[in-house]
C-alpha positions in Angstrom: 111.8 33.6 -23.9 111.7 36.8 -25.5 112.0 38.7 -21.5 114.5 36.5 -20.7 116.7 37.4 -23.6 115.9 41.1 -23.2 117.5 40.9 -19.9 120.7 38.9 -20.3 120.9 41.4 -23.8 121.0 44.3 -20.8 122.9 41.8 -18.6 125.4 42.1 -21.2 125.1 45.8 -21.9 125.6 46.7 -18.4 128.8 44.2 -17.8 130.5 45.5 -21.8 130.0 49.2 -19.7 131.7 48.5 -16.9 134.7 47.1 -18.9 134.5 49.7 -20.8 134.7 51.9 -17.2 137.4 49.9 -16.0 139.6 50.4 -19.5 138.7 54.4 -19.4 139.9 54.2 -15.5 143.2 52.3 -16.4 143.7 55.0 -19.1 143.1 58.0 -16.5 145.8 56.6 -14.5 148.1 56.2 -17.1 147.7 59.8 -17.7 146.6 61.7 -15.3 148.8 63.2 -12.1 146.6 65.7 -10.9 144.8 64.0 -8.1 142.2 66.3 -8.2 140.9 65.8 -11.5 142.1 61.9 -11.4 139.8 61.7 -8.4 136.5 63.3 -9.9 137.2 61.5 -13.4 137.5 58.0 -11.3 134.3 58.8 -9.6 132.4 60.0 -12.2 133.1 57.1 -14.2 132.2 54.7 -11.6 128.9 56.7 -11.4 128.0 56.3 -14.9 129.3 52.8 -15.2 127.4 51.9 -12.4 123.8 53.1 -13.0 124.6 54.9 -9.6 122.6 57.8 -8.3 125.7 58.8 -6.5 129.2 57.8 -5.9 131.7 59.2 -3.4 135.5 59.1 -2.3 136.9 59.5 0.9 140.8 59.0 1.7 142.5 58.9 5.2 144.3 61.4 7.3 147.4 60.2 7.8 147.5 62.1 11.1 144.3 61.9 12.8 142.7 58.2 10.7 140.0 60.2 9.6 138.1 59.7 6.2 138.1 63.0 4.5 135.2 63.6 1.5 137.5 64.0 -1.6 135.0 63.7 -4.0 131.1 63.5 -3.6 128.8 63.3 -7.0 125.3 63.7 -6.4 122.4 66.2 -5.8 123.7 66.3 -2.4 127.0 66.3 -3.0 128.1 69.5 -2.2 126.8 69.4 1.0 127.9 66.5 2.1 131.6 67.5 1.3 131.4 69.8 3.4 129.6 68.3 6.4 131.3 64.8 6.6 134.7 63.7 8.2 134.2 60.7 9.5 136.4 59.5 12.6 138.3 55.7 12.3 135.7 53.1 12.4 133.1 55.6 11.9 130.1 54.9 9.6 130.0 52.4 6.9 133.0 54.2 5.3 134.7 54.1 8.3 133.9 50.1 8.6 135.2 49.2 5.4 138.2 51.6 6.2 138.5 49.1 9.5 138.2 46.1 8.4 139.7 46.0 5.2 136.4 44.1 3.6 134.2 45.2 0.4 130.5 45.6 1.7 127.2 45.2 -0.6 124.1 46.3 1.0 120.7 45.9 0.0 119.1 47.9 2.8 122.1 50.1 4.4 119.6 51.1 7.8 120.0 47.1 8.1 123.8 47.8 9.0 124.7 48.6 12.7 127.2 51.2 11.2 125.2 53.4 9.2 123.9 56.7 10.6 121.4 58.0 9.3 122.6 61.5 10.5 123.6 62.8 7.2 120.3 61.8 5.2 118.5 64.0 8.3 121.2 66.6 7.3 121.0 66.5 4.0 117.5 65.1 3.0 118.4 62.6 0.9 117.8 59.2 1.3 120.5 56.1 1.5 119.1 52.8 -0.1 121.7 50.6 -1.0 125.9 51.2 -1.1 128.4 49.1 -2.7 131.6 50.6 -0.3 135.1 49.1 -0.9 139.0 50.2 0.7 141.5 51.3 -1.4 144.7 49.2 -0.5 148.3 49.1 -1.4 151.3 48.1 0.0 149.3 46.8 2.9 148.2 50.4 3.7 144.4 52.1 3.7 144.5 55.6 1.3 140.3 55.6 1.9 137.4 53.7 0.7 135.0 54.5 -2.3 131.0 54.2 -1.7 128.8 53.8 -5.3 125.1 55.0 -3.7 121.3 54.1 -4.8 121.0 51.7 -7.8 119.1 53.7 -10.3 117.6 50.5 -12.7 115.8 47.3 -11.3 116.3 45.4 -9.4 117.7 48.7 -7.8 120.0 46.9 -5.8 123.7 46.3 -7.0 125.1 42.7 -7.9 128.2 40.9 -6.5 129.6 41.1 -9.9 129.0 45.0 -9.3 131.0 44.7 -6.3 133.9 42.6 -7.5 133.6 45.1 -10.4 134.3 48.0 -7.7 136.8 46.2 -6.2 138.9 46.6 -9.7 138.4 49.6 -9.9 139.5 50.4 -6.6 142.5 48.3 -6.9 143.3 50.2 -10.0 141.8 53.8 -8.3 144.3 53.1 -5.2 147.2 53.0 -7.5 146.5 56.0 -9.3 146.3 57.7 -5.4 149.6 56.6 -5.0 151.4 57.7 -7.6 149.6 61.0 -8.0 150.7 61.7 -4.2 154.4 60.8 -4.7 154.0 63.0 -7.7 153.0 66.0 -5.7 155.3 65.3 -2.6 158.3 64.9 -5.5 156.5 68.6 -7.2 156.9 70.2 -3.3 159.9 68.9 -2.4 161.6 70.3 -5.5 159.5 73.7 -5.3 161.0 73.6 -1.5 164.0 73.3 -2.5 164.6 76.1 -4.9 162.9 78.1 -2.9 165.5 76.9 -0.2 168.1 77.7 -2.6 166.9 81.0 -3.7 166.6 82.3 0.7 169.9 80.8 1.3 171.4 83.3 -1.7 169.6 85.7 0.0 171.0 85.0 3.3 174.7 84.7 2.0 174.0 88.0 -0.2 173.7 89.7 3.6 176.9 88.4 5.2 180.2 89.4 3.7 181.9 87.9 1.1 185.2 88.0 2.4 186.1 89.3 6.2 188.2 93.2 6.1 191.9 93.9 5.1 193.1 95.8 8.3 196.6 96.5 8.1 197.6 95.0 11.5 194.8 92.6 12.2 194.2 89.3 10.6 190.3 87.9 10.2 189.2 84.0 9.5 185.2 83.9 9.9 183.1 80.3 9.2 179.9 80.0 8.7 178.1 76.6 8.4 173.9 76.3 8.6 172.6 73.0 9.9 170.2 73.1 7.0 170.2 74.7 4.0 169.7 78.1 5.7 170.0 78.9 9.1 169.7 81.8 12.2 173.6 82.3 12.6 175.1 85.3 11.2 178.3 87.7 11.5 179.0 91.3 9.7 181.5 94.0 10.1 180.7 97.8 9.7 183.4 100.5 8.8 182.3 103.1 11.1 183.7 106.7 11.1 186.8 107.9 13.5 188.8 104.9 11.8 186.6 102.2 13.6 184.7 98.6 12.7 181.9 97.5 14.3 181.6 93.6 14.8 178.9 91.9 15.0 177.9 87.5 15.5 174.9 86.2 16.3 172.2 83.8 16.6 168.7 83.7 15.5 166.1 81.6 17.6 164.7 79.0 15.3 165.9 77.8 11.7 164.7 77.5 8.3 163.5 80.7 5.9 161.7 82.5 9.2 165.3 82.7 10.8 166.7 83.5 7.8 164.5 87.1 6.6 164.7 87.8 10.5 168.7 87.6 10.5 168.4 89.6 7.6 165.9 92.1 8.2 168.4 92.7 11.6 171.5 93.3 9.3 170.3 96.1 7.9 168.6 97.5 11.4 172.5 97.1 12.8 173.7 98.6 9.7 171.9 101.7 10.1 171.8 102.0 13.7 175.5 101.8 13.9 176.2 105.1 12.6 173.7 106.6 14.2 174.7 104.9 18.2 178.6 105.1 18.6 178.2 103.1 22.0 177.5 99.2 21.5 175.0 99.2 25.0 172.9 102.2 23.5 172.8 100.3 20.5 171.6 97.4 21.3 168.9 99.1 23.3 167.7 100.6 20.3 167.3 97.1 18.1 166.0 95.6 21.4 163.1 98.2 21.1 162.4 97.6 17.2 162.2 93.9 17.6 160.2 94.0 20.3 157.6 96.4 18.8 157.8 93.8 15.8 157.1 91.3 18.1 157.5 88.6 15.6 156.2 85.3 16.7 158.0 85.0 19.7 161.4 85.2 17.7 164.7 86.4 19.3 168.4 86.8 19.4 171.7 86.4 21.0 174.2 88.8 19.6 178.0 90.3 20.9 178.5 93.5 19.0 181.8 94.9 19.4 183.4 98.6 17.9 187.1 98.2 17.4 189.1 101.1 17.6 191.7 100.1 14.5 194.7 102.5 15.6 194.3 102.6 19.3 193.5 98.8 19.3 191.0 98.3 22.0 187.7 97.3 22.0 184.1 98.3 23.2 181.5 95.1 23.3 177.9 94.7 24.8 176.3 91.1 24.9 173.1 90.1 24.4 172.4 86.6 26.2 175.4 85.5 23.6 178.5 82.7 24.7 181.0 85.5 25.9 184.0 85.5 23.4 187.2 84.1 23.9 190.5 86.2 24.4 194.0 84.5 23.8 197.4 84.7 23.7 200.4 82.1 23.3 199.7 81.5 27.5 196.5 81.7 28.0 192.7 81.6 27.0 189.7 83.5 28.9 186.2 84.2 28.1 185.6 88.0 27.5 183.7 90.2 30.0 181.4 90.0 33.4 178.6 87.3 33.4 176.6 89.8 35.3 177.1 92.1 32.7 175.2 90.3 30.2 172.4 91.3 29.4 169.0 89.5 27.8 168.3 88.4 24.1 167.3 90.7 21.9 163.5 90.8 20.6 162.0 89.7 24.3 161.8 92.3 27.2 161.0 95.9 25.9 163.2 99.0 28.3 165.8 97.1 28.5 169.3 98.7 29.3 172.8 96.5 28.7 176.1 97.7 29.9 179.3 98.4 27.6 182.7 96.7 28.2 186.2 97.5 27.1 189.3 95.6 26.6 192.9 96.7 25.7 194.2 94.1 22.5 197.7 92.8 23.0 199.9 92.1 20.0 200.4 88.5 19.6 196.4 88.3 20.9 193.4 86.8 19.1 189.6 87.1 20.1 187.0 84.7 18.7 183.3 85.1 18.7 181.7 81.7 18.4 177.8 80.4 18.2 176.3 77.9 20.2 176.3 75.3 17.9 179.8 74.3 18.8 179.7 74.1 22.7 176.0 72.4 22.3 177.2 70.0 20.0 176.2 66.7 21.0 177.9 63.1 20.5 176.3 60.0 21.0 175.7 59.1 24.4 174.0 62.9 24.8 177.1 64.9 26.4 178.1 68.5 24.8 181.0 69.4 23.6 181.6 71.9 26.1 183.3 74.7 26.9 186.4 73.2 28.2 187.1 71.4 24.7 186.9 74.7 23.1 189.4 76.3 25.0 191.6 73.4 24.5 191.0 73.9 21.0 192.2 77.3 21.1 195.2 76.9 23.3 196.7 74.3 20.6 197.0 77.3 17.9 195.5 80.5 20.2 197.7 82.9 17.9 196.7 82.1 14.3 192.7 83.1 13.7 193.4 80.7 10.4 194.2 77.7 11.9 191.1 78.0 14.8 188.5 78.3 12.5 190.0 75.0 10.4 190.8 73.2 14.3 187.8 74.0 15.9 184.8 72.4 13.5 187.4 69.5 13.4 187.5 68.7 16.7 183.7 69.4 17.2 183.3 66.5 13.8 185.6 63.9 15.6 183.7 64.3 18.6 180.2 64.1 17.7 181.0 61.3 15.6 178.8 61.7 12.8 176.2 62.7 14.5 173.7 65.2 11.9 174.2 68.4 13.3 171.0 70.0 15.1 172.4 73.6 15.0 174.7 76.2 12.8 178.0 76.5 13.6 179.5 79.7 13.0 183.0 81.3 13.9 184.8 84.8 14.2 188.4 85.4 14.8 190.4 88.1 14.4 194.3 88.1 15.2 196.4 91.1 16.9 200.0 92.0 15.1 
């Protein structure tokens, strides 16, 4: 009677502890957004509740389906972090993971879906395993295992199991949150930092286009996200003369963005050293090729206005040619032949410089690819043509064609999101 007592008194024991794991768990969650530490306090817990020799965690890649050691507690477990990824349906882990179904085995080399790979690994030795998933919202995070009973009957209970199911219920929840947490923590980090690189970016284009008696300038610049690879600049060159410059970065984002701006301040300088716009571009072709900077490029026009003499020197760089009007017509600026390559990809490359003589009454506008490439919704670009048509309806008033021209590309597309910058340049003849 007395042994009999003695065990239900343990019974008892054993079952207030794992309450006892299960109300320390609940408060971890309730507190604790780290996932690290919420991970190793779950385990750890479970361990001790448990009797357990070890106790492990494993959650799922979302990209591959693999079960990933999060947390291993154990003599071995240090090793076994770092040796074990199981693949979907892989293992015991991996079973559970498949099927969705708690397992309690008294003799896991009984299961057709242990290996006994990592015990050779690692020398120890796998007796029993309690293994359940951790669901919610009708999705698998991972599955935790509780290892090797440590007090008779050395094998772990059904009420153990349901136990571990609790706390995995509870465990899975606490996953959840603490990884919205920590995409909500990146997406805000990402977005200052966003914030801060396009500053940065704006801080290198000017803040208003120049006050030439004579001429009139309209310039829009619009990323597709937050920051983007378009840019424009205008340098007051000596001998009365601005250089002009619109371009296009390969690629978006912040990488775009510190190249764009990084080439800025190579034009910059350059400029006043190259008075020809085809030598100069030969000389930026050769620094961003010996930078060689993952595989990034540009398309540029660079142009050197000659303010009193009004005429204009240009090179092109695998850039849209420009558009040159007047109240009669619209053309696209210089020789297709003459166009030579992106910047940033073939080293020893030579372009050739154009010239043109500006008419008063005449407007020229430098424009990125975004707006011809702009799609609607059946697939089909805005085109060429509907540019110049755009220009023809006001081909005088540099004003009015930067306002007209993002319009018409808007109706057109239909609310499509945009996939690329759009950016503008015109500049008016008197």
């Amino acid at each position: 009677m007395l042994i009999h007592q003695s065990q239900d008194l343990n019974a008892c024991t054993q079952k207030v502890e794992r309450l006892s794991a299960c109300i320390e768990i609940a408060n971890v969650i309730n507190s604790e957004l780290s996932i690290g530490r919420l991970l190793t306090h779950v385990m750890e817990t479970a361990k001790k509740a448990f009797s357990a020799d070890s106790a492990s965690l494993l959650l799922q890649d979302e990209k591959t389906g693999d079960l990933v050691f999060q947390v291993a507690l154990g003599e071995v477990g240090d090793e076994i972090r770092e040796i074990y990824r199981l693949k979907k349906g892989q293992g015991i882990a991996g079973y559970v993971a498949e099927t969705r179904q708690p397992l309690n085995l008294k003799d896991v080399y009984q299961h057709p879906n242990f290996s006994p790979d990592y015990d050779r690994k690692t020398g120890y030795r796998t007796r029993t395993m309690i293994c359940v998933p951790l669901k919610i919202r009708g999705r698998i995070l991972g599955v935790i295992q509780v290892i090797n009973k440590l007090k008779p009957p050395y094998f772990f209970s059904d009420e153990e199991l349901e136990m571990l199911e609790t706390i995995g219920s509870s465990a899975a929840v606490a996953i959840d949150t603490a990884q919205m947490h920590q995409v909500i923590i990146q997406r805000e980090t990402l977005e200052r930092d966003l914030k801060l690189a396009r500053e940065v970016q704006q801080s290198f284009l000017p803040a208003a286009p120049p006050h030439i008696e004579g001429y009139r300038f309209a310039v829009l610049n619009q990323p597709a996200l937050d920051i983007g690879g378009d840019f424009y600049h205008f340098f007051h060159l000596p001998g009365n003369r601005l250089g002009i410059v619109l371009g296009d970065v390969s690629g978006k984002g912040i990488a775009a963005s510190l190249y764009m701006a990084r080439l800025i301040s190579d034009l910059q300088y350059n400029s006043l050293l190259f008075d020809d716009p085809a030598r100069l571009l030969g000389q930026i072709n050769s620094l961003l090729c010996q930078r060689s900077n993952r595989g990034m490029f540009v398309t540029l026009v660079y142009m050197v206005l000659d303010i009193p003499g009004k005429k204009i020197f240009f090179s092109n760089a695998g850039h849209p040619s420009p558009v040159y009007s007047d109240r009669g017509s619209a053309l696209f600026l210089g020789k297709e032949a003459a166009k030579g390559p992106p910047l940033g990809i073939l080293p020893h490359t030579y372009f050739t410089r154009e010239s043109l003589e500006l008419e008063p009454g005449s407007v020229l506008t430098l424009f990125t690819d975004g707006i011809t490439e702009a799609r609607n919704g059946q697939g089909n670009l805005f085109g060429m043509d509907r540019l110049i048509n755009e220009i023809l309806k006001v081909p005088d008033s540099p004003d009015l064609l930067i306002q007209n021209i993002p319009a018409a590309v808007d109706r057109y597309t239909l609310g499509e999101a945009r996939k690329d910058d759009l950016t503008l340049l015109s500049m008016g003849v008197d």
